[in-house]
C-alpha positions as CSV (number, residue, x, y, z in Angstrom):
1,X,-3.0,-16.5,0.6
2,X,-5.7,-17.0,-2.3
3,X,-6.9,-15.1,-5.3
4,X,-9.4,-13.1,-3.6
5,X,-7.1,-11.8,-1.3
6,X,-4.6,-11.1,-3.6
7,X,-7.5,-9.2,-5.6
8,X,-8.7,-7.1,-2.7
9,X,-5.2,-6.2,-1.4
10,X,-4.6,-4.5,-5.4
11,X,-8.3,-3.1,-5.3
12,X,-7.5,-1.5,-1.8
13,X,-4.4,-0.1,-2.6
14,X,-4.2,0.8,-6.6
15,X,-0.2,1.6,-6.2
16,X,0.0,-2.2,-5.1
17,X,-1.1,-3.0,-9.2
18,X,1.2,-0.1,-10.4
19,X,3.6,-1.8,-8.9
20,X,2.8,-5.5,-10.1
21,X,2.6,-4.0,-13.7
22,X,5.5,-2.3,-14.0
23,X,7.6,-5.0,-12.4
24,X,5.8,-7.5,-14.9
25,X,6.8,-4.8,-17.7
26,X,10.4,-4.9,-16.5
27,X,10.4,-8.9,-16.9
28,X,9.0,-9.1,-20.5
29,X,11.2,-6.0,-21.8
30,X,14.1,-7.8,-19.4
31,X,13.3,-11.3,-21.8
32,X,12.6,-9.5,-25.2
33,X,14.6,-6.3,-25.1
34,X,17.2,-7.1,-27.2
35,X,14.7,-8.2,-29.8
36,X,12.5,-4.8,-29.6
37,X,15.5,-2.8,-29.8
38,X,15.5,-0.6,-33.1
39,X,19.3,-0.3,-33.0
40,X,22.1,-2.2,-32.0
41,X,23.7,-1.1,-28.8
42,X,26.6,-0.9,-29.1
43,X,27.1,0.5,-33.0
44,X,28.6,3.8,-33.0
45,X,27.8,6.9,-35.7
46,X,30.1,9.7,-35.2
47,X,27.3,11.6,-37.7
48,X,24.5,11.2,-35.1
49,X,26.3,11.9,-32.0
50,X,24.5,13.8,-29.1
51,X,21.2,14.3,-30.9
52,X,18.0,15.0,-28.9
53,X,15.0,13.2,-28.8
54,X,13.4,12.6,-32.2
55,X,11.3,10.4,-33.8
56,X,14.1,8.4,-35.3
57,X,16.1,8.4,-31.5
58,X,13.5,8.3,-28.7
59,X,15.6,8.8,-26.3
60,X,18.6,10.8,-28.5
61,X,22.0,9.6,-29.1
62,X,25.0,9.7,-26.9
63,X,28.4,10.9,-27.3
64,X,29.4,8.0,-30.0
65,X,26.0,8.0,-31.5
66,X,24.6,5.1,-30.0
67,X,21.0,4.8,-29.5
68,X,20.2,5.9,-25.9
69,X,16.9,3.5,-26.2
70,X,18.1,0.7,-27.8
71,X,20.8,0.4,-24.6
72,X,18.6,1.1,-22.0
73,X,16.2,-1.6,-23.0
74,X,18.8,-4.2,-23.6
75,X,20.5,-2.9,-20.4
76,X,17.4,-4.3,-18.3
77,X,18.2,-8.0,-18.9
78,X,21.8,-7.3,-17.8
79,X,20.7,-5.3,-14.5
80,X,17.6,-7.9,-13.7
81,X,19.8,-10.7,-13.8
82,X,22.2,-9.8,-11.4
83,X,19.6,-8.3,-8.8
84,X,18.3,-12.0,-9.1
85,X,21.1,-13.7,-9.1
86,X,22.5,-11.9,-6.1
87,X,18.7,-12.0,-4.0
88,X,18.4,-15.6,-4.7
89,X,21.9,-16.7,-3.8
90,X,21.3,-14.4,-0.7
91,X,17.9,-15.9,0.1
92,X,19.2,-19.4,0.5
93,X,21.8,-19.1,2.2
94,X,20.6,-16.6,4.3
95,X,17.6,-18.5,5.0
96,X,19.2,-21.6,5.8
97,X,21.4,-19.7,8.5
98,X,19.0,-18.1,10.1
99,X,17.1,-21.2,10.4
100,X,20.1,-23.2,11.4
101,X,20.9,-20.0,14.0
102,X,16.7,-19.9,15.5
103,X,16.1,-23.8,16.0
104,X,19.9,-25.5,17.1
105,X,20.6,-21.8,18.9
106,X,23.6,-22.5,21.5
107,X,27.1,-22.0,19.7
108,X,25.7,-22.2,15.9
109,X,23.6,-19.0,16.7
110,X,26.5,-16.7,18.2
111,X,28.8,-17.7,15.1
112,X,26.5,-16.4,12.4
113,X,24.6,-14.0,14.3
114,X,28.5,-12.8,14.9
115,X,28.7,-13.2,11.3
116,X,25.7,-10.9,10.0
117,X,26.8,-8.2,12.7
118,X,30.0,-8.4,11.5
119,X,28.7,-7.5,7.7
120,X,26.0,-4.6,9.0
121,X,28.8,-3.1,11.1
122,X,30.3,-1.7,7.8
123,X,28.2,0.8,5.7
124,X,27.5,-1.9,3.1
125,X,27.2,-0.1,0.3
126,X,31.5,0.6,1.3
127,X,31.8,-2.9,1.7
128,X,30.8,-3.6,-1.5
129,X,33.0,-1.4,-3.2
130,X,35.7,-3.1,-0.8
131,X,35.2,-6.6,-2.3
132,X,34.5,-5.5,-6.1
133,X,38.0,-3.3,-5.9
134,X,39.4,-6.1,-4.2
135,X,38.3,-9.4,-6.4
136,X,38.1,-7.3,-9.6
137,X,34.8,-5.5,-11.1
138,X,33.8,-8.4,-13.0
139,X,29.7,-9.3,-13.1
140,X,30.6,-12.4,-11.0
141,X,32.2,-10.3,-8.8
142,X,29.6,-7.7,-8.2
143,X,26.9,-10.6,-7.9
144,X,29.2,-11.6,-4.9
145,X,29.3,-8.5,-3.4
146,X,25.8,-8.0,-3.7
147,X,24.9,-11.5,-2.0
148,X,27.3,-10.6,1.1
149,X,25.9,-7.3,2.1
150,X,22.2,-9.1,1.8
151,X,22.7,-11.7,3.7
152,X,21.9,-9.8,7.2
153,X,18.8,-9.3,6.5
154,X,17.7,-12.8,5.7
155,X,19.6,-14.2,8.5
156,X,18.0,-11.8,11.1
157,X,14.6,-12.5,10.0
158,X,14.9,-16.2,9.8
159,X,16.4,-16.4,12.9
160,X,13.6,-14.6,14.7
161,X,10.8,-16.7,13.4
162,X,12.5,-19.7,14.3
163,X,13.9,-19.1,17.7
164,X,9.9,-18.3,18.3
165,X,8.8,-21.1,16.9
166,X,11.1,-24.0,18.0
167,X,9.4,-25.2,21.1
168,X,6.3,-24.6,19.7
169,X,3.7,-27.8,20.1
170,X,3.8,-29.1,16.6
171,X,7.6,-28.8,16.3
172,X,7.9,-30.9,19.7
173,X,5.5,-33.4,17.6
174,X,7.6,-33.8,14.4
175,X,10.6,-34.8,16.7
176,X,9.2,-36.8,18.9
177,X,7.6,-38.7,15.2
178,X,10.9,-38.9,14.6
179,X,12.3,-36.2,11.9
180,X,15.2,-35.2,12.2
181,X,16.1,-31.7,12.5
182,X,16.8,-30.7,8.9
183,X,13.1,-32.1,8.2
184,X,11.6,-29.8,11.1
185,X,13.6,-27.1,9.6
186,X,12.5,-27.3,6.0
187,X,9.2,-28.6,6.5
188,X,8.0,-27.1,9.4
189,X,9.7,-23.9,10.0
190,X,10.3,-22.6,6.5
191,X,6.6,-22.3,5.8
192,X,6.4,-19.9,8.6
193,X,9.7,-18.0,7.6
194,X,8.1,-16.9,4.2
195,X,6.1,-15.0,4.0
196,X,8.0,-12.5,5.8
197,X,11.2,-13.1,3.8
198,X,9.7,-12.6,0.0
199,X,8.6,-9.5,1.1
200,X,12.3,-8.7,1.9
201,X,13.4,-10.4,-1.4
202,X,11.2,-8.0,-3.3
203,X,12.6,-4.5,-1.1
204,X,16.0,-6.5,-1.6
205,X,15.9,-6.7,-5.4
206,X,15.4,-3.0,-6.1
207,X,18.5,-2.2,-3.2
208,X,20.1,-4.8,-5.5
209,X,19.1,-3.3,-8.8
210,X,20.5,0.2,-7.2
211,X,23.7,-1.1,-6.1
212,X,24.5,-2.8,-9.3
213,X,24.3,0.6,-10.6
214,X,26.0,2.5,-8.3
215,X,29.1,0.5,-8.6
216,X,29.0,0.7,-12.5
217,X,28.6,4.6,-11.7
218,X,31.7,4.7,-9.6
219,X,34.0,2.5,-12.2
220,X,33.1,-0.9,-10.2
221,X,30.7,-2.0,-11.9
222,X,30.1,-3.5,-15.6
223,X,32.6,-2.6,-17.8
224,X,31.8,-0.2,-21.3
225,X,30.6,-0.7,-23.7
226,X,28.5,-3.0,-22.2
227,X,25.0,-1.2,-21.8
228,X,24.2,-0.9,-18.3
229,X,21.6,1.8,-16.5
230,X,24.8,3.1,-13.9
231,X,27.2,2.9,-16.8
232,X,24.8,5.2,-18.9
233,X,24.5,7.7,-16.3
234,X,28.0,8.0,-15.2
235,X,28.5,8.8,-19.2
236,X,26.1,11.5,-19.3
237,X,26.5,13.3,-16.3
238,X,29.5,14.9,-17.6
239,X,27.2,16.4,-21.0
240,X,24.6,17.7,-18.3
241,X,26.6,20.9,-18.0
242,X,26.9,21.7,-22.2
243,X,23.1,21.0,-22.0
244,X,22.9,17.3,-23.6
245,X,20.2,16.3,-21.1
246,X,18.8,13.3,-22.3
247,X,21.8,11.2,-22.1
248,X,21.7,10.8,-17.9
249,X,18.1,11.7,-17.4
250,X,16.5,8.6,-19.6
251,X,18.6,5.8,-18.0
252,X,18.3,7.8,-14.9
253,X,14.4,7.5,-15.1
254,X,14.1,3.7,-16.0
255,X,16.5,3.4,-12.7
256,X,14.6,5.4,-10.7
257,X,11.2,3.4,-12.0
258,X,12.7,0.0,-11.7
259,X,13.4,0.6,-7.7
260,X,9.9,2.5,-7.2
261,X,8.4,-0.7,-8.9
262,X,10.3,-3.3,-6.6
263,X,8.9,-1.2,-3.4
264,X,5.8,-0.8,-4.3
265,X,5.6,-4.9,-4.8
266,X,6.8,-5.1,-1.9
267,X,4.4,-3.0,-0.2
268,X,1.6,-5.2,-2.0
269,X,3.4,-8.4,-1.0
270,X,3.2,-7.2,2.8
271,X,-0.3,-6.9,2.5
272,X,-1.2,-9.8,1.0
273,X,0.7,-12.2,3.8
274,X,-1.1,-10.1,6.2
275,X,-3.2,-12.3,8.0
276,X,-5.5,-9.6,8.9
277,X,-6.3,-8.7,5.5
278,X,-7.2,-12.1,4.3
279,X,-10.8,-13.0,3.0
């Protein structure tokens, strides 16, 4: 990968740089957003409760009076952090199993390929609810839960590009120079088990993102009045009816644009390792 690859691949596909941009607009309001909001999040005014969208309230005021855009921008930092958290905790270990699983194969790949089928045989967004419910809905907790029902997908993928790769020519070389296995795996094999895997890790970070939010929309998530895009939503669905709109559909929309981002990344990402579209 080099710059003018990278450059081509966004010039190619203009979505690709939609993408990038509003992923890179998520980080900086994820970093600064408490800073740029104009209210504090969690101050209530019973004398500005469920007004619409007005100069003074961009995005109105909920049932408390608390500013609906003052939440939702501190609310990124919370939901970013524990898509991250969860992805890389998920990464490295699932990396390291599935590389563990491709090269040593024999008994160490049937115990965690048992493993990740054991995990994808539930519907994982259930299982998460499972282990929140059961270990408490704590943001520990749903980090946990998020890294579990990841893991699969990691594995599966290192796995494969290992188990191809392990008798190839140069890994016969590094062991007959004398490295020992863990060297082979993290030298030699984890170069080749990249590229494929950060595109997962970006597709994983909006399912992550989404999840988060779902279980704060079901009760198993963040707790109020801690701002939180699921939380939000689950509040204002009930206002929907009596015609206070604003209160789901903004949080909603920042949801929504936050997992479109993370795919369309990923989509670019794809490209970009594509050895067939390098220049």
């Amino acid at each position: 990968m080099n710059l003018r690859t990278v450059r081509h691949v966004l010039a190619d596909n203009p979505l690709s740089a939609v993408g990038a941009a509003l992923v890179l607009l998520l980080v900086v309001v994820a970093i600064a957003g408490p800073s740029l909001a104009p209210y504090d999040p969690l101050a209530s005014n019973a004398a500005a409760a469920l007004q619409p969208p007005s100069a003074a309230h961009w995005f109105g005021t909920d049932s408390l009076g608390r500013d609906i855009f003052s939440r939702v921008l501190v609310a990124t930092r919370l939901d970013l952090a524990i898509a991250l958290s969860a992805v890389v905790v998920s990464y490295t270990v699932g990396v390291a199993l599935g590389l563990a699983a491709g090269y040593r194969g024999g008994l160490t790949d049937r115990i965690v390929m048992r493993l990740a089928d054991t995990i994808m045989a539930f519907p994982l967004f259930v299982l998460a609810m499972g282990i929140v419910a059961a270990l408490g809905n704590t943001v520990a907790n749903i980090v946990l839960a998020t890294v579990v029902i990841n893991l699969p997908f990691y594995i599966r993928l290192a796995r494969a590009e290992a188990n191809v790769r392990r008798n190839a020519t140069y890994i016969e070389a590094a062991r007959l120079a004398g490295n020992t296995d863990l060297r082979i795996m993290a030298v030699h094999l984890f170069p080749n088990v990249l590229p494929p895997t950060m595109v997962q890790v970006s597709l994983n970070m909006g399912w992550a993102i989404l999840n988060a939010a779902g279980l704060s929309f079901i009760g198993l998530g963040v707790r109020p009045p801690t701002p939180e895009w699921g939380i939000m939503v689950a509040e204002g669905a009930t206002y929907i009816i009596s015609g206070e709109w604003w209160i789901a559909l903004f949080p909603g929309a920042v949801l929504m644009l936050a997992v479109f981002a993370f795919n369309l990344l990923g989509d670019a990402l794809r490209d970009i390792f594509d050895p067939r579209r390098r220049i």
